[in-house]
C-alpha positions, 0 to 999 in steps of 0.5 A, spaced: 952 501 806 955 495 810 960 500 814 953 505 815 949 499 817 955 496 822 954 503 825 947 502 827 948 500 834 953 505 836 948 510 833 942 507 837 947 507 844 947 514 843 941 516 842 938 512 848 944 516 852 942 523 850 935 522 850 934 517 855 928 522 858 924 523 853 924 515 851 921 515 857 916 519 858 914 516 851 914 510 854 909 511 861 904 515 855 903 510 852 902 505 856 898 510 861 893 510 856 895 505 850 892 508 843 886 506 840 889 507 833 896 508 830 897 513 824 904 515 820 906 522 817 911 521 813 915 522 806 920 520 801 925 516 803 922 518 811 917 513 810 921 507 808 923 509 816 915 510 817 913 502 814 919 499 818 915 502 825 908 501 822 911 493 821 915 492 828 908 495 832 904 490 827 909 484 828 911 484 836 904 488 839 899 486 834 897 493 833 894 496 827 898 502 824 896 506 818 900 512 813 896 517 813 895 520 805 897 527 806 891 529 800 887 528 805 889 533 811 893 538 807 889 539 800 882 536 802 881 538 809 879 533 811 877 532 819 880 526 822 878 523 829 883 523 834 880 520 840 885 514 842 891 516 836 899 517 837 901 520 830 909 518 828 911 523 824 918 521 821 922 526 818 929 529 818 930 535 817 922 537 820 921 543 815 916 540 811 909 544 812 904 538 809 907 534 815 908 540 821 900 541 819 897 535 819 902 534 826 899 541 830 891 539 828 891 532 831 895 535 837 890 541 837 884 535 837 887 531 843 892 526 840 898 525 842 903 526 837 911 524 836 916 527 831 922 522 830 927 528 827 933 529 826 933 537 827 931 537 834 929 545 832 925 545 828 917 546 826 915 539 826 919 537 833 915 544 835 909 541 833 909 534 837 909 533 844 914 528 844 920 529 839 925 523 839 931 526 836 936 522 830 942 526 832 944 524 825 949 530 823 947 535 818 943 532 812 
């Protein structure tokens, strides 16, 4: 765990080296047009990832940030507003429907949505309009 952690920056070096555009492009989107509202689409140990953006957005840009409860898109059909949203979707292989689903219908209703994936391919970075790639190896 200290040897994975000790990693983190050359990790990050990288990934901001090979996906320099994209993180830009994130970047003028969202300050072109600040959300109105932050959500969070995540399972399992990808929302422990998801919690630890929600905190740093919370403590450095005092914006409130929610998780979405996946009941509430995927069994309830439930309509959410998405007026003003940025979705972060987290997780690493991208394959999950309960995330993919939720993903391409706020896109679908205006929201810009980000897919923080490790499988650059995958349905849920297809359903996004910004992907941030983890280039983390195979899971």
């Amino acid at each position: 765990m200290l040897s994975e952690a000790r990693s983190a920056p050359a990790a990050v070096a990288q990934q901001l080296a090979q996906d320099g555009a994209a993180y830009s492009a994130l970047g003028r989107s969202l300050r072109a047009l600040p959300p109105s509202s932050l959500l969070t689409v995540a399972r399992g140990s990808s929302d422990h990832a998801a919690h630890y953006l929600a905190y740093l957005v919370m403590a450095r840009l005092g914006r409130l940030v929610t998780s979405l409860p996946m009941s509430l898109v995927t069994l309830y059909g439930s309509r959410i507003r998405t007026e003003g949203l940025v979705s972060f979707a987290f997780s690493q292989s991208g394959q999950s429907p309960d995330l993919v689903a939720p993903t391409k219908a706020f896109r679908e209703g205006g929201a810009r949505t980000v897919a923080v994936v490790n499988a650059a391919g995958a349905p849920l970075a297809q359903a996004a309009e910004h992907v941030v790639a983890l280039h983390a190896g195979e899971e």
